[in-house]
C-alpha positions as CSV (number, residue, x, y, z in Angstrom):
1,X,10.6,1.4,-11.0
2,X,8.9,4.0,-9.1
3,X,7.5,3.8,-5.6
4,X,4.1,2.6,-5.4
5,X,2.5,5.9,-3.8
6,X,4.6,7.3,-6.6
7,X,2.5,5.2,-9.6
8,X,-0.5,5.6,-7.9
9,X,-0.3,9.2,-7.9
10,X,0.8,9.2,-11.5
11,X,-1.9,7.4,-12.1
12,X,-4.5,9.3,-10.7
13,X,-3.5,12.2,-13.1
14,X,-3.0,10.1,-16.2
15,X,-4.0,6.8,-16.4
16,X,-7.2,7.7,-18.5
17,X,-4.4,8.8,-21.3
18,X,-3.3,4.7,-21.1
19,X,-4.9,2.0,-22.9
20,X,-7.6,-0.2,-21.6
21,X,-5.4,-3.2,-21.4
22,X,-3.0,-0.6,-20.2
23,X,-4.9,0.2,-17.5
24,X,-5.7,-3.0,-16.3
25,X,-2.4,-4.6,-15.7
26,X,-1.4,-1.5,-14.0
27,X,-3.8,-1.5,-11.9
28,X,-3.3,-5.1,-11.4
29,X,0.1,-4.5,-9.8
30,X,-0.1,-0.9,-8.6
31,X,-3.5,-1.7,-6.8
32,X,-4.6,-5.0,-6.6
33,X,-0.3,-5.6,-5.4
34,X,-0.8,-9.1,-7.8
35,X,2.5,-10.6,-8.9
36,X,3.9,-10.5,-12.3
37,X,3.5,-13.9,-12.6
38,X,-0.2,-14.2,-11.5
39,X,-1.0,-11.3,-14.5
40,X,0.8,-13.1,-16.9
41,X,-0.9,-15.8,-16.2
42,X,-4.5,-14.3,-16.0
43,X,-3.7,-12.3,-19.6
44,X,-1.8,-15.3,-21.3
45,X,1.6,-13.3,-21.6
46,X,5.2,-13.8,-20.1
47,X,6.4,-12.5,-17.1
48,X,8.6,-10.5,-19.2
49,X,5.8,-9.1,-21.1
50,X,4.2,-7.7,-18.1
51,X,7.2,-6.3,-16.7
52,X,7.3,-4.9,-19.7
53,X,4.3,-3.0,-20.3
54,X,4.8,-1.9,-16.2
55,X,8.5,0.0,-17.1
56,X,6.6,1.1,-20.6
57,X,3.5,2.8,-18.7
58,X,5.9,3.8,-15.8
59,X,7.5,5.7,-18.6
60,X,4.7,7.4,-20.7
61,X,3.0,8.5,-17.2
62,X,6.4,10.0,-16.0
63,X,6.6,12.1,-19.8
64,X,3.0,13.2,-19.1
65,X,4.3,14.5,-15.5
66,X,7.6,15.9,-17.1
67,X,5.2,17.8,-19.7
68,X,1.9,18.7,-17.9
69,X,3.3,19.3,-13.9
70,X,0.2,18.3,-12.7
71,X,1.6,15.9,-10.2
72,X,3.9,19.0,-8.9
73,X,1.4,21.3,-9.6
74,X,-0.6,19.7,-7.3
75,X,2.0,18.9,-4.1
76,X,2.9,22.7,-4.2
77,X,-0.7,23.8,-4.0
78,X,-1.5,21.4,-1.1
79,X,1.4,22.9,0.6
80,X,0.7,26.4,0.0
81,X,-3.0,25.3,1.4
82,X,-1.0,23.5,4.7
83,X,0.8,26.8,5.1
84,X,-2.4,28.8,4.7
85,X,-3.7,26.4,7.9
86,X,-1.3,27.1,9.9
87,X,-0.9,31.0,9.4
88,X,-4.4,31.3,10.3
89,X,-4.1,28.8,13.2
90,X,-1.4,31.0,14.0
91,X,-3.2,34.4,13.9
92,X,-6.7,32.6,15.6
93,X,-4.8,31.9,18.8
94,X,-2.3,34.9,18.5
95,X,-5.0,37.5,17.5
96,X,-2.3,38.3,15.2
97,X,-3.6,40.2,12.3
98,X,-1.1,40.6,10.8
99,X,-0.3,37.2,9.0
100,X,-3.6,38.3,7.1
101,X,-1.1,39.5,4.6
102,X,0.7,36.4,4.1
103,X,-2.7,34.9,4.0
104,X,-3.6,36.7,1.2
105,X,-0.6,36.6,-1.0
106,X,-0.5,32.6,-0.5
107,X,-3.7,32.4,-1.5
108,X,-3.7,34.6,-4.4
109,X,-0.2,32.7,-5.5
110,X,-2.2,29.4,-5.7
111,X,-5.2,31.4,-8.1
112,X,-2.5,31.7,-10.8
């Protein structure tokens, strides 16, 4: 199983694209941290069946990642932005002007 700042971030992107009752028992233990045996127990399944459905939407939300990027997509532009920051941190105290160029191609990298 994935981390859990691993599923929620998964989630974020594609959870809409999982079934209602999907959704819920993820949430249920990605979220709301509720045992296995407490959902089973609340939606009239096994413990195995939940477990089950977890490792099954762990699964179809890691295809969506492996097929869309939008996860990585994302982590590499928040970089690129953390890096912007810090150049132009950098050239504010420095009154160096000439990160301006790095600035630039940065930014224009993260427009594509």
């Amino acid at each position: 199983m994935k981390t859990i700042g691993e599923q929620a971030m998964l989630y974020d992107f594609y959870g809409e694209l999982l079934t209602e009752r999907q959704r819920q028992i993820y949430e249920n233990v990605v979220f709301d941290d509720l045992s296995l045996g407490e959902i089973a127990q609340e939606e009239g399944i096994s413990r195995q069946g939940v477990y089950d459905l977890i490792r099954r939407c762990d699964r179809i939300l890691g295809e969506y990642e492996q097929k869309l990027g939008l996860v990585e997509k994302f982590r590499q532009t928040k970089a690129m932005a953390e890096q912007i920051r810090s150049l132009a941190e950098h050239a504010k105290t420095e009154r160096d002007l000439s990160l301006l160029d790095e600035i630039e191609r940065i930014a224009r990298e993260i427009s594509t």
